[in-house]
MDAnalysis code that builds the backbone (N, CA, C; Angstrom):
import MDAnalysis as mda
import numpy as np

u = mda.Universe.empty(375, n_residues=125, atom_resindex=np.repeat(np.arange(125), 3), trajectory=True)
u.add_TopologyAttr("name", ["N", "CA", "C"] * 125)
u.add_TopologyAttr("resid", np.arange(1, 126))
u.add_TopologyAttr("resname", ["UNK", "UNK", "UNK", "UNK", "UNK", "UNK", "UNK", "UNK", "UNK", "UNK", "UNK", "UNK", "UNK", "UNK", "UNK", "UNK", "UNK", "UNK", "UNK", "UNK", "UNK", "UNK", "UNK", "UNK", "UNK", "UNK", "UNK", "UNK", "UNK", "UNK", "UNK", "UNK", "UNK", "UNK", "UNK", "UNK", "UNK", "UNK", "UNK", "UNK", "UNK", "UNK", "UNK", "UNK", "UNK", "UNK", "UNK", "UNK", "UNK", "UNK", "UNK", "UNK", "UNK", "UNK", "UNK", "UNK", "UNK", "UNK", "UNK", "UNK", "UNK", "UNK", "UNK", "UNK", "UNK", "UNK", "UNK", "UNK", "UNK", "UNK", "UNK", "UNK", "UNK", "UNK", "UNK", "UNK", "UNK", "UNK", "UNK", "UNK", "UNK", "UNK", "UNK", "UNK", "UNK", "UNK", "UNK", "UNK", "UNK", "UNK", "UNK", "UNK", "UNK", "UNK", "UNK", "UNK", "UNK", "UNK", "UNK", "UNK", "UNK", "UNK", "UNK", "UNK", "UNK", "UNK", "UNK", "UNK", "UNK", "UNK", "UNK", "UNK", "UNK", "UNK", "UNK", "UNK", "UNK", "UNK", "UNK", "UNK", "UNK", "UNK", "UNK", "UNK", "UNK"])
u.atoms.positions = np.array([
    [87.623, 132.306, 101.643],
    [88.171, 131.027, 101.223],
    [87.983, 130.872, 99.713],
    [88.802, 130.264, 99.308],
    [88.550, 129.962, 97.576],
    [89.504, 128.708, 97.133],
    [88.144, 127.964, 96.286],
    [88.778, 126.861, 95.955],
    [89.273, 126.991, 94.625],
    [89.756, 126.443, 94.293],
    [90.661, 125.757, 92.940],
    [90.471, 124.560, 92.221],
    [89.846, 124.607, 91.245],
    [89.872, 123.688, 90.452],
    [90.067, 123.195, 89.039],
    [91.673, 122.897, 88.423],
    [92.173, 122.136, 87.573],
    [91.184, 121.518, 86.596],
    [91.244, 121.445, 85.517],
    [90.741, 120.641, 84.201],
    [91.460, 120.594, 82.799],
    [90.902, 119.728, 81.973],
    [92.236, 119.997, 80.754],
    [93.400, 118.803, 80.487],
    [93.492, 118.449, 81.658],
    [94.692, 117.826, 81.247],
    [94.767, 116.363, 80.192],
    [95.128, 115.673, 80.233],
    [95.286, 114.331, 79.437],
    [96.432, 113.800, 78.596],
    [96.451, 112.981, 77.566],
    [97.345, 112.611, 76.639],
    [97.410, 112.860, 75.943],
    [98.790, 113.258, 75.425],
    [98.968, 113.928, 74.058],
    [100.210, 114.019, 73.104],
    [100.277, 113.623, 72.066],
    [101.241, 113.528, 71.247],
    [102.709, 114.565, 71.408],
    [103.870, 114.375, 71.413],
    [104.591, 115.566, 71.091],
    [104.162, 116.582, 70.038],
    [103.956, 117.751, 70.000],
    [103.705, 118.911, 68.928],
    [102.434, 119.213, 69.707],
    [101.462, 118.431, 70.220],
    [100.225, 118.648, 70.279],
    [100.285, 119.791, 71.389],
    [98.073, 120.254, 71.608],
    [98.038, 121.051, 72.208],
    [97.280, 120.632, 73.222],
    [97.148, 121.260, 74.803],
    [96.475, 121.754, 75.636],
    [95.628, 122.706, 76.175],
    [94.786, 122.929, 76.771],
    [94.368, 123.813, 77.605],
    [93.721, 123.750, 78.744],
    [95.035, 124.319, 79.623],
    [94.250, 123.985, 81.294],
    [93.410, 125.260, 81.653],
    [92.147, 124.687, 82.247],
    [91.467, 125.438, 82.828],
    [91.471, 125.636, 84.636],
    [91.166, 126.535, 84.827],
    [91.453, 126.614, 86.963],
    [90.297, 127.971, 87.107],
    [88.971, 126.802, 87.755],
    [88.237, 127.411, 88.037],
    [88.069, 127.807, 89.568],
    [87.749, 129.143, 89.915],
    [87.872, 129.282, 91.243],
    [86.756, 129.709, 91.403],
    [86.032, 129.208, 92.961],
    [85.090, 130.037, 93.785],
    [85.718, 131.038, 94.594],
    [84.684, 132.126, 94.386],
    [84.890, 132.822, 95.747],
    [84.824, 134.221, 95.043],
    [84.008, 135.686, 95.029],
    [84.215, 136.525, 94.717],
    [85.089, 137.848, 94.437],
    [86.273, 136.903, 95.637],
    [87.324, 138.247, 95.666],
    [88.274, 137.532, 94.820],
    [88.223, 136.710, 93.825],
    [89.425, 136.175, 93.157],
    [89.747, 137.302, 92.543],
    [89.431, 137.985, 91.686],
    [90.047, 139.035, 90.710],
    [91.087, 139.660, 91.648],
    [91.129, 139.856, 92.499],
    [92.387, 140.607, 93.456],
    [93.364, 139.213, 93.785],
    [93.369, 138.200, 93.092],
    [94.874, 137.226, 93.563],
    [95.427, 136.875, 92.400],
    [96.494, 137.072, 92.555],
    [97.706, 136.657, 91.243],
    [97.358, 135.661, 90.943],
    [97.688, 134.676, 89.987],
    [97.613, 133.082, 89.671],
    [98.615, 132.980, 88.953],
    [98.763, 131.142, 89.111],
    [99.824, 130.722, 88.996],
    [99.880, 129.183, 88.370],
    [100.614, 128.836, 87.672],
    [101.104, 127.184, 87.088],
    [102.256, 126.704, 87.333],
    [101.841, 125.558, 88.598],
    [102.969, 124.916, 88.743],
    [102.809, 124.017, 87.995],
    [104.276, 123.350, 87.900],
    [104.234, 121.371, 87.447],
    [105.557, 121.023, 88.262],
    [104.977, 119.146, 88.517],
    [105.180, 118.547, 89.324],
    [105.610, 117.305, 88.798],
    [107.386, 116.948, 88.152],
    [107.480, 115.680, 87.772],
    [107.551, 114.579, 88.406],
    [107.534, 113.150, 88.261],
    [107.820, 112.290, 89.498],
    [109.710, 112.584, 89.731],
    [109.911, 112.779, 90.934],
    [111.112, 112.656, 91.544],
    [111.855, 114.321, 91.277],
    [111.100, 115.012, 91.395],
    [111.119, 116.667, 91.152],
    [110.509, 117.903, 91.709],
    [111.099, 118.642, 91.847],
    [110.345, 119.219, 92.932],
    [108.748, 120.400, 92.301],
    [108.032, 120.936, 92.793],
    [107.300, 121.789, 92.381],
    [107.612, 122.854, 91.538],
    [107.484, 123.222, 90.498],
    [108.568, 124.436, 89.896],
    [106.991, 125.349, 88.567],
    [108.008, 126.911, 89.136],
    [106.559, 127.404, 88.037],
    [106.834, 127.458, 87.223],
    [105.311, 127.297, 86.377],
    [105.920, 127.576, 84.885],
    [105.132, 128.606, 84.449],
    [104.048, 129.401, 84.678],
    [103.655, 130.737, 84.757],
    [102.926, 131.589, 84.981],
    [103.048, 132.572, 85.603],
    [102.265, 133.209, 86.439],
    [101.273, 134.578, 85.792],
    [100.754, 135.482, 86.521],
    [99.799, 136.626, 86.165],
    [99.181, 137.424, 87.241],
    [99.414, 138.494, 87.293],
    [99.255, 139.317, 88.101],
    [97.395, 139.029, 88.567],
    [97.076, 139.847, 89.526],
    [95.179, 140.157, 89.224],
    [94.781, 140.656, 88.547],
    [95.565, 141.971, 88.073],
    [95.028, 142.882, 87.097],
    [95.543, 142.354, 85.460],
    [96.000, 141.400, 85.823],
    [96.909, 140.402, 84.290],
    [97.716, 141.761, 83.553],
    [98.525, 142.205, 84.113],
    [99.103, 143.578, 83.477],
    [100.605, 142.590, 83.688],
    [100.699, 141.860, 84.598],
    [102.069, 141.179, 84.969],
    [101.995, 139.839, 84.756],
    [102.968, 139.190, 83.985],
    [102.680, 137.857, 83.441],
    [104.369, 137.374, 83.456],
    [104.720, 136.125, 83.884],
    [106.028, 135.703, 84.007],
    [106.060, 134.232, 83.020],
    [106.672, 133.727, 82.569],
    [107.308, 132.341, 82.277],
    [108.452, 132.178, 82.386],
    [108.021, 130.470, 82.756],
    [109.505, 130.203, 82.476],
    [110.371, 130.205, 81.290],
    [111.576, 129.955, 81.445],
    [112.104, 129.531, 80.364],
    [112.322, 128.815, 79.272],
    [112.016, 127.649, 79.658],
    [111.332, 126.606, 79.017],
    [110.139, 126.788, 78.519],
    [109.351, 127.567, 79.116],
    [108.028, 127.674, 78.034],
    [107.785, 128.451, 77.161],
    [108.751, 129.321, 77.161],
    [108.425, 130.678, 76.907],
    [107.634, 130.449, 75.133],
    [107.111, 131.279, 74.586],
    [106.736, 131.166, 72.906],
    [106.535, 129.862, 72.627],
    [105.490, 128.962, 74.021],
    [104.741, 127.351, 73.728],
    [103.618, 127.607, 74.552],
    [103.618, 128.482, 75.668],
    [102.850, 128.728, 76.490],
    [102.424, 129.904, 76.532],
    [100.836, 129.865, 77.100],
    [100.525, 131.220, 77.455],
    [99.290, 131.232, 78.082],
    [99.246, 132.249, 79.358],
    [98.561, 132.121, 80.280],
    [97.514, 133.283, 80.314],
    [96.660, 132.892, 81.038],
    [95.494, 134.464, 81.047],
    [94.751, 133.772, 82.005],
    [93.617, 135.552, 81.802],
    [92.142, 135.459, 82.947],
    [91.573, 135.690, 82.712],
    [90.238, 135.164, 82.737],
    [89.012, 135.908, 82.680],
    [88.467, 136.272, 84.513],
    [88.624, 137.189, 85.193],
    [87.866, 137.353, 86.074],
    [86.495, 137.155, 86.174],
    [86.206, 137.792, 85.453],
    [84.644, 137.585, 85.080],
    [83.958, 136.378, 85.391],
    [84.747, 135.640, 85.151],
    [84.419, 134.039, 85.086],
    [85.240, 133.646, 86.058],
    [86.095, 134.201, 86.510],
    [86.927, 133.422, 88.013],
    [87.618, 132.346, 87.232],
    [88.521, 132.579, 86.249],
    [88.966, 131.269, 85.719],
    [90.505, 131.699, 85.526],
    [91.836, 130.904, 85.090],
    [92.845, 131.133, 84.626],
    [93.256, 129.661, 83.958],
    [93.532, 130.778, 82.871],
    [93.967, 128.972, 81.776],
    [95.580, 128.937, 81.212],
    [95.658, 128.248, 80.917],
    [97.245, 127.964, 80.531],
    [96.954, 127.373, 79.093],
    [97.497, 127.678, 78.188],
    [97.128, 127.280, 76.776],
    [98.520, 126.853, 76.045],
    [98.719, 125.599, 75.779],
    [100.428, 124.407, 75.822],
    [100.214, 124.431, 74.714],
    [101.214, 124.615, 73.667],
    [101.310, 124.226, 72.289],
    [102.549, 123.732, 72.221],
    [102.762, 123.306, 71.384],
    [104.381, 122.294, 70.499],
    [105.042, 121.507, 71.897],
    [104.047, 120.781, 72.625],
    [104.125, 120.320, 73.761],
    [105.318, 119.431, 73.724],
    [105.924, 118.752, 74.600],
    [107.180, 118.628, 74.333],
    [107.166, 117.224, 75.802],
    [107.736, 115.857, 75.774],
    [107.793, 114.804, 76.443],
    [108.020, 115.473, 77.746],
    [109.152, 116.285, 77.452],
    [109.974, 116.837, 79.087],
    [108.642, 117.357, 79.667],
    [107.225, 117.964, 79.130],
    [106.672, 118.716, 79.758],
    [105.509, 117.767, 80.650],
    [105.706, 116.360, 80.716],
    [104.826, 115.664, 81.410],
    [105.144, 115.822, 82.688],
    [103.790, 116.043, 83.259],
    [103.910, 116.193, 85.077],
    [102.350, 116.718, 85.320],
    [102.191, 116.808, 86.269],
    [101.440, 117.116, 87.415],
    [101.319, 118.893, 87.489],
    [100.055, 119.303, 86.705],
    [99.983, 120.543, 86.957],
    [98.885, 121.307, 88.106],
    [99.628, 122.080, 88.938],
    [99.373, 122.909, 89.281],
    [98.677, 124.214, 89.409],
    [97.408, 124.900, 89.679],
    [97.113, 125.856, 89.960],
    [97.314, 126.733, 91.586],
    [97.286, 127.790, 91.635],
    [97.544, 128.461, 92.618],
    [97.356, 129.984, 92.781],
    [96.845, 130.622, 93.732],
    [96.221, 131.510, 93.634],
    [97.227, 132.655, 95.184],
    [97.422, 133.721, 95.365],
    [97.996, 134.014, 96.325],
    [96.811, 135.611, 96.228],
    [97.294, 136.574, 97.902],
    [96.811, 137.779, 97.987],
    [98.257, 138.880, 97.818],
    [98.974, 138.065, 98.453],
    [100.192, 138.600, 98.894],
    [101.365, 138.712, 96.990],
    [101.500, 139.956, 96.678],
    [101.927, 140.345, 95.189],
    [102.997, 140.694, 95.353],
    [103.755, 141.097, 96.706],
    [105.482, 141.029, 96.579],
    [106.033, 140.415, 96.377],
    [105.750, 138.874, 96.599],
    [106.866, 137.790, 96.862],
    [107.160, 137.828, 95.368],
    [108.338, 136.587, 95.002],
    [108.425, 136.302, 93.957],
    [107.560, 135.186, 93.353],
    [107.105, 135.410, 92.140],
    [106.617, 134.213, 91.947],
    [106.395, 133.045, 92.127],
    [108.031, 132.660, 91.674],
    [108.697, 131.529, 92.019],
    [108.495, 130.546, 93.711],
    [108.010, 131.784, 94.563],
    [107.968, 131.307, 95.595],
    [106.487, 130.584, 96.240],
    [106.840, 129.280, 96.267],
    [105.511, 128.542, 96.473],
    [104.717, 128.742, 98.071],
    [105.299, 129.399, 98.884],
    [105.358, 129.797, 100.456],
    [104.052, 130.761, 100.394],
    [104.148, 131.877, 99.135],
    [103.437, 133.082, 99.064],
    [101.797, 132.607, 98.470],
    [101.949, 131.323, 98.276],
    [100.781, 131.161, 97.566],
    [99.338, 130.613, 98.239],
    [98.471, 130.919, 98.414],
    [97.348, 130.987, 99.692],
    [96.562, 129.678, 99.626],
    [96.170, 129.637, 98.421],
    [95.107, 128.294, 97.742],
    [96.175, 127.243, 96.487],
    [95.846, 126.216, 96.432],
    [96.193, 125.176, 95.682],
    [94.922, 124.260, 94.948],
    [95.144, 123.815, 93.691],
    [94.073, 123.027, 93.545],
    [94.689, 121.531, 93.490],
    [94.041, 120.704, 93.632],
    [94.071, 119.625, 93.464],
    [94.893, 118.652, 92.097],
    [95.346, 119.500, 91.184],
    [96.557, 118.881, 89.977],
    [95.823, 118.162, 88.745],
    [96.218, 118.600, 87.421],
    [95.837, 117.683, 86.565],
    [96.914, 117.075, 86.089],
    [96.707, 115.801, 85.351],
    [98.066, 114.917, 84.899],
    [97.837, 115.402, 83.007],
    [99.523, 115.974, 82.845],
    [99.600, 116.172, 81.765],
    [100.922, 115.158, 81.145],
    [100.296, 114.132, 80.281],
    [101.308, 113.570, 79.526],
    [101.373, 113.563, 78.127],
    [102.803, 114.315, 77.704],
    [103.085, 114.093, 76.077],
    [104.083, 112.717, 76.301],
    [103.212, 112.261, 74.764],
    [104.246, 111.118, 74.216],
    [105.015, 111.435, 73.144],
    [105.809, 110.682, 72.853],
    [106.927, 110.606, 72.067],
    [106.423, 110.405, 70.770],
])
């Protein structure tokens, strides 16, 4: 079993920066992909980017691409998401997520084993 747990989030200017942290228990994390969802009101769950176990495989979206960037420390059982030139559209409800299963597609929230509990990220205008 392994939990998930979100930190980081808060208020923040347009341009400004973030960094989410997603700390996990459990010793076999280094063998599960991870993942960042966000969650706007009236929108559905959507990723914004992922990383293999061995962090050799790393996805974004489109929207984030060269604002965001994701990593791991195994060592520490952690995966962070690091938001720069943050942007209004990017307020929502973020997501961590952890899976065993490395075929699916990313994108696919079905494949994903553990969830944490969400931090609220709002840029202002």
């Amino acid at each position: 079993q392994v939990q998930l747990v979100e930190s980081g989030g808060g208020l923040v200017q347009a341009g400004g920066s973030l960094r989410l942290s997603c700390a996990a228990s459990g010793r076999t994390f280094s063998r599960y992909d991870s993942a960042w969802f966000c969650e706007a009101p009236g929108t559905e769950r959507e990723l914004v980017a992922a990383i293999s176990w061995s962090g050799y495989s790393i996805y974004y979206a489109d929207s984030v691409k060269g604002r965001f960037t994701i990593s791991r420390d195994n060592a520490k059982t952690t995966v962070y998401l690091q938001m720069n030139s943050l942007k209004p559209e990017d307020t929502a409800v973020y997501y961590c997520a952890a899976r065993t299963n490395s075929y699916s597609d990313y994108d696919r929230l079905s494949s994903y084993d553990y969830w944490g509990q969400g931090t609220q990220v709002t840029v202002s205008s």
